[in-house]
N, C-alpha and C positions, 0 to 999 in steps of 0.2 A: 834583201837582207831581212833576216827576222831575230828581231827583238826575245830574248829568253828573261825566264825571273820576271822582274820588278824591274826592268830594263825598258827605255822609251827612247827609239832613234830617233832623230831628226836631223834636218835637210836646214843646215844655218841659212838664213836670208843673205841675198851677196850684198856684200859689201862697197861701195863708190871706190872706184877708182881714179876717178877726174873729178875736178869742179864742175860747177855750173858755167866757169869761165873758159874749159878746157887745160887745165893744167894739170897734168898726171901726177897721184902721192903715190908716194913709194910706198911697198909693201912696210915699208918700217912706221911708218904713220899712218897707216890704214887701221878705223877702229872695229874689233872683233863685232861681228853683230849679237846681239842679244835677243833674237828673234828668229824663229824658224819653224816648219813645217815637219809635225807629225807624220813619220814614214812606216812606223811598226809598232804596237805595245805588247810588253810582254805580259804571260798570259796568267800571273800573278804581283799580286803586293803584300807586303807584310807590313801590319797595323802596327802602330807603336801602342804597347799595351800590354799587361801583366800576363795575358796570355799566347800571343806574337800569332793573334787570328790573322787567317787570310781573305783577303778583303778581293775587289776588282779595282783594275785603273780607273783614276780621274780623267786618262785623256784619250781621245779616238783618231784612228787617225785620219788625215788629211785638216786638222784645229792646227792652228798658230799660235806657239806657246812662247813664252815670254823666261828665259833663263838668267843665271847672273855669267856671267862674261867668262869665266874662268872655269866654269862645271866641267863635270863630264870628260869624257875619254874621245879625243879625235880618232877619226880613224876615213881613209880615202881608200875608195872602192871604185876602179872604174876611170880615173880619175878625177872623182866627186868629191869632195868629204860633206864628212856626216859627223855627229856627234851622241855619243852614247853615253845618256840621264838617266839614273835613278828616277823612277817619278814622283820622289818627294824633294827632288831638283828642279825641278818645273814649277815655277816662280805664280803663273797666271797664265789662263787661257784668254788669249785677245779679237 
């Protein structure tokens, strides 16, 4: 998959699906992860700025970047999903 624009794929961290005690949560109480794995950036960014210069990504791939919960556009490939950030959606690199 390759990332176009000002576009940064990533590969969400999974998620637990049992406790530590072995008790299975249901997909309906499982919480989205907010962490995941740099797979592509795209091969520009637009600066905010009176002139709208273009700049290069903050992020490279294979970095663990740190998003807020609700970003980005899902999308399953393969039967993966992945999620497609803006890179001024990418909260911190960890």
């Amino acid at each position: 998959m390759l990332a176009l624009g000002e576009y940064v794929i990533v590969r969400p961290t999974a998620t637990k699906t049992r406790t530590d005690g072995g008790i299975i949560i249901p997909d309906s109480a499982q919480a989205k992860s907010g962490t995941g794995e740099v797979i592509s950036v795209g091969h520009e960014v637009y600066l905010f700025g009176p002139d709208r210069e273009i700049g290069t990504p903050s992020q490279a791939i294979g970095r663990t970047v740190l998003f807020a919960r609700h970003q980005g556009v899902t999308v399953e490939v393969g039967g993966e999903s992945y999620l497609a950030l803006k890179d001024t959606e990418v909260l911190a690199i960890l």
